[in-house]
C-alpha positions in Angstrom: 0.0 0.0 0.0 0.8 3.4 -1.0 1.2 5.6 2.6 -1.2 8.7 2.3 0.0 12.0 2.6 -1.3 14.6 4.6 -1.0 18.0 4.1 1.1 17.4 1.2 -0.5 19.3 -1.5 -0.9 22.7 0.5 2.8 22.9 2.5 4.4 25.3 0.2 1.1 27.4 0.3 1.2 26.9 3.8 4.3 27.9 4.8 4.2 31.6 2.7 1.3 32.3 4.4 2.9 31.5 7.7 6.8 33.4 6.6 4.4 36.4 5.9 2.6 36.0 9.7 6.2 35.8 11.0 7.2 38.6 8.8 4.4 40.8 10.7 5.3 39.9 14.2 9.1 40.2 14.4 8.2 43.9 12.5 6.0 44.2 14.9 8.1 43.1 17.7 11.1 45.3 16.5 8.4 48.7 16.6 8.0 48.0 20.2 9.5 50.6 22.8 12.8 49.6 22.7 12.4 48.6 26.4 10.5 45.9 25.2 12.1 44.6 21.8 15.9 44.8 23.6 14.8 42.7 26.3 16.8 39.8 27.1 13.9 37.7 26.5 13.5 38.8 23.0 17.1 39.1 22.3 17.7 35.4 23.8 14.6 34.7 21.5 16.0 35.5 18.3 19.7 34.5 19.3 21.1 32.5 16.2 22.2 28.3 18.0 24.1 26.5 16.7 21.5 23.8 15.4 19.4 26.0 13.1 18.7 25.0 9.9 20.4 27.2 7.3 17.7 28.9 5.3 17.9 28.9 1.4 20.6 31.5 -0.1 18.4 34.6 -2.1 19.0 38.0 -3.2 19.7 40.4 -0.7 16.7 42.0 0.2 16.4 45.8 -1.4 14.4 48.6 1.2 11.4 48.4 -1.5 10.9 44.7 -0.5 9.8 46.1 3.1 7.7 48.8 1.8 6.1 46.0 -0.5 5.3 44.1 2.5 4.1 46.3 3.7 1.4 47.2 1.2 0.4 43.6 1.5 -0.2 44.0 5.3 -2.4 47.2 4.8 -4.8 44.6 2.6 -4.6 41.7 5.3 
Protein backbone atom coordinates (compact mmCIF):
# COMPACT_ATOMS: atom_id res chain seq x y z
CA UNK A 1 0.00 0.00 0.00
CA UNK A 2 0.80 3.38 -1.03
CA UNK A 3 1.20 5.61 2.61
CA UNK A 4 -1.20 8.73 2.31
CA UNK A 5 0.02 12.02 2.61
CA UNK A 6 -1.32 14.61 4.55
CA UNK A 7 -0.99 18.02 4.10
CA UNK A 8 1.13 17.36 1.22
CA UNK A 9 -0.45 19.34 -1.47
CA UNK A 10 -0.87 22.69 0.50
CA UNK A 11 2.77 22.95 2.46
CA UNK A 12 4.40 25.33 0.20
CA UNK A 13 1.11 27.42 0.32
CA UNK A 14 1.23 26.89 3.76
CA UNK A 15 4.32 27.86 4.78
CA UNK A 16 4.17 31.57 2.66
CA UNK A 17 1.26 32.35 4.44
CA UNK A 18 2.89 31.51 7.65
CA UNK A 19 6.75 33.42 6.64
CA UNK A 20 4.38 36.45 5.92
CA UNK A 21 2.64 35.99 9.73
CA UNK A 22 6.18 35.82 11.00
CA UNK A 23 7.16 38.57 8.80
CA UNK A 24 4.44 40.80 10.67
CA UNK A 25 5.32 39.89 14.16
CA UNK A 26 9.14 40.16 14.37
CA UNK A 27 8.20 43.86 12.52
CA UNK A 28 6.03 44.19 14.88
CA UNK A 29 8.11 43.12 17.68
CA UNK A 30 11.15 45.28 16.53
CA UNK A 31 8.44 48.72 16.56
CA UNK A 32 8.01 48.00 20.16
CA UNK A 33 9.45 50.58 22.81
CA UNK A 34 12.78 49.64 22.67
CA UNK A 35 12.45 48.60 26.35
CA UNK A 36 10.47 45.88 25.15
CA UNK A 37 12.14 44.62 21.84
CA UNK A 38 15.89 44.82 23.59
CA UNK A 39 14.76 42.66 26.29
CA UNK A 40 16.78 39.78 27.11
CA UNK A 41 13.92 37.67 26.54
CA UNK A 42 13.46 38.79 23.05
CA UNK A 43 17.13 39.14 22.25
CA UNK A 44 17.73 35.40 23.81
CA UNK A 45 14.64 34.65 21.51
CA UNK A 46 15.95 35.52 18.26
CA UNK A 47 19.73 34.53 19.31
CA UNK A 48 21.12 32.47 16.22
CA UNK A 49 22.21 28.31 18.05
CA UNK A 50 24.13 26.46 16.68
CA UNK A 51 21.51 23.76 15.38
CA UNK A 52 19.38 26.00 13.06
CA UNK A 53 18.70 24.97 9.85
CA UNK A 54 20.44 27.23 7.33
CA UNK A 55 17.67 28.87 5.28
CA UNK A 56 17.90 28.93 1.41
CA UNK A 57 20.63 31.53 -0.06
CA UNK A 58 18.39 34.61 -2.14
CA UNK A 59 19.03 37.99 -3.19
CA UNK A 60 19.73 40.43 -0.66
CA UNK A 61 16.73 42.01 0.19
CA UNK A 62 16.37 45.84 -1.36
CA UNK A 63 14.41 48.56 1.19
CA UNK A 64 11.39 48.43 -1.48
CA UNK A 65 10.93 44.71 -0.52
CA UNK A 66 9.82 46.11 3.08
CA UNK A 67 7.71 48.76 1.83
CA UNK A 68 6.12 45.99 -0.52
CA UNK A 69 5.31 44.11 2.48
CA UNK A 70 4.06 46.34 3.67
CA UNK A 71 1.38 47.21 1.21
CA UNK A 72 0.44 43.57 1.46
CA UNK A 73 -0.21 44.01 5.26
CA UNK A 74 -2.35 47.23 4.83
CA UNK A 75 -4.84 44.59 2.59
CA UNK A 76 -4.60 41.70 5.32
Amino acid sequence: FVGRKFFRKNDRKLAESRELELHKFVKEILLMHPQMSSSPVIVEFFEARSHDPIPPMREPLETTDFYEMDEYDAYT
